[in-house]
C-alpha positions as CSV (number, residue, x, y, z in Angstrom):
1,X,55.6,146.8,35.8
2,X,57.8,149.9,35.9
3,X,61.6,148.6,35.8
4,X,64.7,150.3,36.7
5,X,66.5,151.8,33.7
6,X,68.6,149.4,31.8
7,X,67.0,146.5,33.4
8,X,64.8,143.6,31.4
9,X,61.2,143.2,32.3
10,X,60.0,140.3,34.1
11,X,58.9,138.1,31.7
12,X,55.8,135.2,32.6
13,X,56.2,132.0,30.1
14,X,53.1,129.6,29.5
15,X,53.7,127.1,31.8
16,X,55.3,123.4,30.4
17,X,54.6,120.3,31.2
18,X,57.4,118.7,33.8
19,X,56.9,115.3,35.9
20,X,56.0,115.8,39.6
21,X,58.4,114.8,42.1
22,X,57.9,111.7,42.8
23,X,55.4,111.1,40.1
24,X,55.9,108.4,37.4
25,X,55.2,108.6,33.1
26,X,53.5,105.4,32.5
27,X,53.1,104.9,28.6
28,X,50.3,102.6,28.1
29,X,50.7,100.4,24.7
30,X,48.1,98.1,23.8
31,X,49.2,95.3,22.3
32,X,49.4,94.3,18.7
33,X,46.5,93.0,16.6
34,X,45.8,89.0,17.6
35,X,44.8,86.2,15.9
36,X,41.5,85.8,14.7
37,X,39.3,84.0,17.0
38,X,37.7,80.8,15.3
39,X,35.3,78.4,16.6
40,X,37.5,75.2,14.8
41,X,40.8,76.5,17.0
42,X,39.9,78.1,20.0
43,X,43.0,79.7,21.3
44,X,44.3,78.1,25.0
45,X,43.7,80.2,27.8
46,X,46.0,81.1,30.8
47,X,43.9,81.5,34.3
48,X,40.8,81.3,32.1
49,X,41.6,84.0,29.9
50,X,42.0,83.3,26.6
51,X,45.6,83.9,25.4
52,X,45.9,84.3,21.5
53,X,49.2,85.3,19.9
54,X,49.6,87.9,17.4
55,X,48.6,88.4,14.1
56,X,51.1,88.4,11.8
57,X,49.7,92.5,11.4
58,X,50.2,92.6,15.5
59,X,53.7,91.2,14.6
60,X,54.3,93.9,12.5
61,X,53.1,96.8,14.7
62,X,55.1,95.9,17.6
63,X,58.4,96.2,15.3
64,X,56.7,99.8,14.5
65,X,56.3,100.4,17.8
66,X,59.9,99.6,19.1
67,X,61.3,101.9,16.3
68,X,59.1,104.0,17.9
69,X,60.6,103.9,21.7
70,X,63.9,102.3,21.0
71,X,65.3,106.1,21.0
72,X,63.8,107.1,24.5
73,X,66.1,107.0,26.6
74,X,64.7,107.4,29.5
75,X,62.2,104.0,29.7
76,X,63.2,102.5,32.7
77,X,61.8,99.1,33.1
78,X,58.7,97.3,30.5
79,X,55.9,95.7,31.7
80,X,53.5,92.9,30.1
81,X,51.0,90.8,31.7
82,X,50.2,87.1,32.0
83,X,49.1,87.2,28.4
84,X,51.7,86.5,25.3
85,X,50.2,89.0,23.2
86,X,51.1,91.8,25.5
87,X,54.7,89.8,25.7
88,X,55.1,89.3,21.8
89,X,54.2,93.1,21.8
90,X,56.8,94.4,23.9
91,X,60.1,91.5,23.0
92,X,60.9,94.1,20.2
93,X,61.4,96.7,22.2
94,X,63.0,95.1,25.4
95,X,65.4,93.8,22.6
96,X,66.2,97.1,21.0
97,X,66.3,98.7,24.8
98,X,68.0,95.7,26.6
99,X,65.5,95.2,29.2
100,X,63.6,92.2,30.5
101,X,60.2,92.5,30.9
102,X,58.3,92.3,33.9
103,X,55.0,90.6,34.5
104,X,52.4,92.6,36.5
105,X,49.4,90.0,36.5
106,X,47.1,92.9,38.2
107,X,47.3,94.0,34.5
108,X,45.8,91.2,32.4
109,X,42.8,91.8,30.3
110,X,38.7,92.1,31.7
111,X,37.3,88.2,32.6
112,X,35.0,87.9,30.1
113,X,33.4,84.5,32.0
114,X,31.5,82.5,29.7
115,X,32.4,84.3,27.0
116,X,36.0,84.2,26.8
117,X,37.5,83.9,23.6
118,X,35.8,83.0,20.6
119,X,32.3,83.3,22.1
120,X,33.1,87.7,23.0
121,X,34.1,88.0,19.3
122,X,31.2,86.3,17.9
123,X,28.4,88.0,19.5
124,X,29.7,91.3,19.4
125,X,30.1,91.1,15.6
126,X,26.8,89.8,15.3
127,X,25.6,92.2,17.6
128,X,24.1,89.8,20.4
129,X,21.7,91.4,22.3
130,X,23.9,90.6,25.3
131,X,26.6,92.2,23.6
132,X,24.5,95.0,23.0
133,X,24.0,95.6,26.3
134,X,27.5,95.3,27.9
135,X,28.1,99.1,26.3
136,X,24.8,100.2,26.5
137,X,25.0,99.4,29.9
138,X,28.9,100.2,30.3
139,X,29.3,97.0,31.9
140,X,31.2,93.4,31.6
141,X,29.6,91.5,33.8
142,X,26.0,91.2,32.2
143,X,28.0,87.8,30.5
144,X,27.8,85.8,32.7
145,X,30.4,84.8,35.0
146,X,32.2,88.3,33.8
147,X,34.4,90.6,35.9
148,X,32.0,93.9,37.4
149,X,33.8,97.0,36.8
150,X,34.4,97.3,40.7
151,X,36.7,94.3,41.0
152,X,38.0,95.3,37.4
153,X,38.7,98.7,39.0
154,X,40.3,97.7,41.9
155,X,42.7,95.2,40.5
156,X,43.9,97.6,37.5
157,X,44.7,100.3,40.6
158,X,46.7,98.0,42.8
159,X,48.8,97.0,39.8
160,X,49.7,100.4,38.3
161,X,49.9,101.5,41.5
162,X,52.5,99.0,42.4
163,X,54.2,100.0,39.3
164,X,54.4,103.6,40.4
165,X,56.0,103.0,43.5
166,X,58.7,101.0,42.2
167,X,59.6,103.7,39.9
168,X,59.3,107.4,41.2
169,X,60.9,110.1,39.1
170,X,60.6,107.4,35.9
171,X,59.0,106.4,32.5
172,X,58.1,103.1,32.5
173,X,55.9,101.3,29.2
174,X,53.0,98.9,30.3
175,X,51.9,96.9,27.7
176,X,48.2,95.6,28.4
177,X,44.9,95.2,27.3
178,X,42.1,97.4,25.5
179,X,39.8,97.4,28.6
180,X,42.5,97.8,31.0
181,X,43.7,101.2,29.7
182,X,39.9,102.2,29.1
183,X,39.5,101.2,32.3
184,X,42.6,103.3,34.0
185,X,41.8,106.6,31.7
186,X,38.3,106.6,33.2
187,X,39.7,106.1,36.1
188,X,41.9,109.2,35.6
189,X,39.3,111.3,34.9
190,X,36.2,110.0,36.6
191,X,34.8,109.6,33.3
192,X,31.9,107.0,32.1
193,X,33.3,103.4,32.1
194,X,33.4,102.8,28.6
195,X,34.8,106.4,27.9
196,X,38.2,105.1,26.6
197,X,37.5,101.9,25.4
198,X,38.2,101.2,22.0
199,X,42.2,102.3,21.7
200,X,44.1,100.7,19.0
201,X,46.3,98.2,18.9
202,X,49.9,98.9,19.4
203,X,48.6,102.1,20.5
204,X,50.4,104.3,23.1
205,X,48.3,106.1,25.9
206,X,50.4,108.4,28.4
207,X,49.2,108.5,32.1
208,X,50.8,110.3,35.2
209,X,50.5,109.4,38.3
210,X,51.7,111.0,41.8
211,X,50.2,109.1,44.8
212,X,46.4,109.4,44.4
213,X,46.6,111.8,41.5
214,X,46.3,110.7,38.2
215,X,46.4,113.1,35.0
216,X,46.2,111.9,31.4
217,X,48.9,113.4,28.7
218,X,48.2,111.5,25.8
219,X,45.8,108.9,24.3
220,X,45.7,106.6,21.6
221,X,48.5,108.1,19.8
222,X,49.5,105.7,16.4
223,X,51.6,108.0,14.4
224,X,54.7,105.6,14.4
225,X,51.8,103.2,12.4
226,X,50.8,105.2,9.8
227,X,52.9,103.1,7.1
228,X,51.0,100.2,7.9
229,X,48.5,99.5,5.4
230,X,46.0,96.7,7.2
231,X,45.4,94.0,4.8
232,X,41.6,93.7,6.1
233,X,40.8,97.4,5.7
C-alpha cells in the first residue's frame, strides 16, 4: 500500500483472543483426587450418586489450585454441584476469593446405575468386560440402570447454559466431574463422546460460550500441580 509521505503504513496484527459480547469464560476444574472406593466402606451417596470426599492428595490439589486462581480477579461467582468433592474442591478458593459457592445440580457427575461407587471402580480396574465396552462403545448406559449420553447431554447443557446467562461479559469456575467436562468439550466440538474423557483431577478446562456457540480455549491444563509428587505414582 503506497502511503502519503511522512505517514506510517497500515499495519495488520495477528488477531488476539477477546470474549464475545455477551459471551461468558467458564473455567472447568475437576475436582481433587477422592477417596479410594472400598468394598468394607462404601461411601454414602446423595440422589444415588455416590459422594466420596477427598483424598487427602485431592485435599492438597485444591489448596494448589486456589493459589492458582486466588489472583484472578475477574472470577465472578464459583460453582460446585450436589457432590462434596466438587465442594471440598472449590472452599479453598471461595475462601481466598470471598465468594460463596453456588450449587448447579444439572452439573453432578454421569449415573452410573448399578454400578455406582465401589462397583465402577472395581470392574474397570479389572477390566470387566462390561467395563470394556462402555469405552469401546463410548457409552454409560450399557451398566445397567446408567445414564445414555442423550439425557447426560441434555442435562449438562441446560446447566452451563443456565450458568451462562446469569453471567454475560464474565469468568465464572465450575467445579464438576470428569465425565461432565468430557461430556461438554465434546459437545463443543462435535467430537466422539469419550473424546475428552480422562482430565485430571483438580484440572482446569476453559470453555466459551455465546448463546449456541461454544469454543474451547484450553484443556486439562495442571501446571499450578507440578510440585505435587503423588504418593501412588
Amino acid at each position: 500500500m503506497t502511503t502519503a509521505a511522512g505517514e506510517e503504513p497500515t499495519e495488520y496484527r495477528q488477531y488476539r483472543f477477546a470474549l464475545p459480547e455477551g459471551a461468558t469464560d467458564i473455567l472447568l476444574v475437576r475436582h481433587g483426587e477422592s477417596a479410594p472406593a472400598r468394598e468394607d466402606a462404601p461411601a454414602p451417596t446423595v440422589d444415588g450418586h455416590s459422594d466420596p470426599a477427598l483424598d487427602p492428595v485431592g485435599e492438597e490439589q485444591a489448596q494448589l489450585l486456589a493459589e492458582r486462581l486466588a489472583g484472578d480477579e475477574e472470577i465472578s461467582a464459583i460453582y460446585v454441584t450436589t457432590l462434596r468433592r466438587t465442594q471440598q474442591t472449590a472452599a479453598p478458593l471461595a475462601a481466598k476469593l470471598g465468594l460463596t459457592p453456588i450449587v448447579a445440580a444439572d452439573l453432578r457427575e454421569v449415573y452410573l446405575g448399578e454400578w455406582e461407587g465401589y462397583t465402577f471402580r472395581k470392574n474397570v480396574a479389572e477390566q470387566n468386560e462390561i467395563a470394556i465396552q462402555i469405552f469401546t462403545e463410548q457409552r454409560w448406559d450399557v451398566i445397567p440402570g446408567a445414564e445414555s449420553t442423550a439425557q447426560l447431554s441434555e442435562r449438562v447443557t441446560r446447566g452451563i447454559t443456565e450458568i451462562a446467562a446469569a453471567h454475560p461479559n464474565q469468568r465464572v469456575v465450575v467445579v464438576a466431574h470428569g465425565g461432565v467436562i468430557g461430556t461438554l468439550l465434546s459437545i463443543a466440538t462435535s467430537s466422539r463422546p469419550f473424546a475428552f474423557i480422562g482430565a485430571d483431577n483438580a484440572s482446569i478446562s476453559q470453555l466459551i460460550v455465546n448463546g449456541d456457540n461454544w469454543a474451547i480455549r484450553r484443556y486439562n491444563d495442571v501446571g499450578h500441580l507440578e510440585s505435587l509428587v503423588h504418593p501412588h505414582a
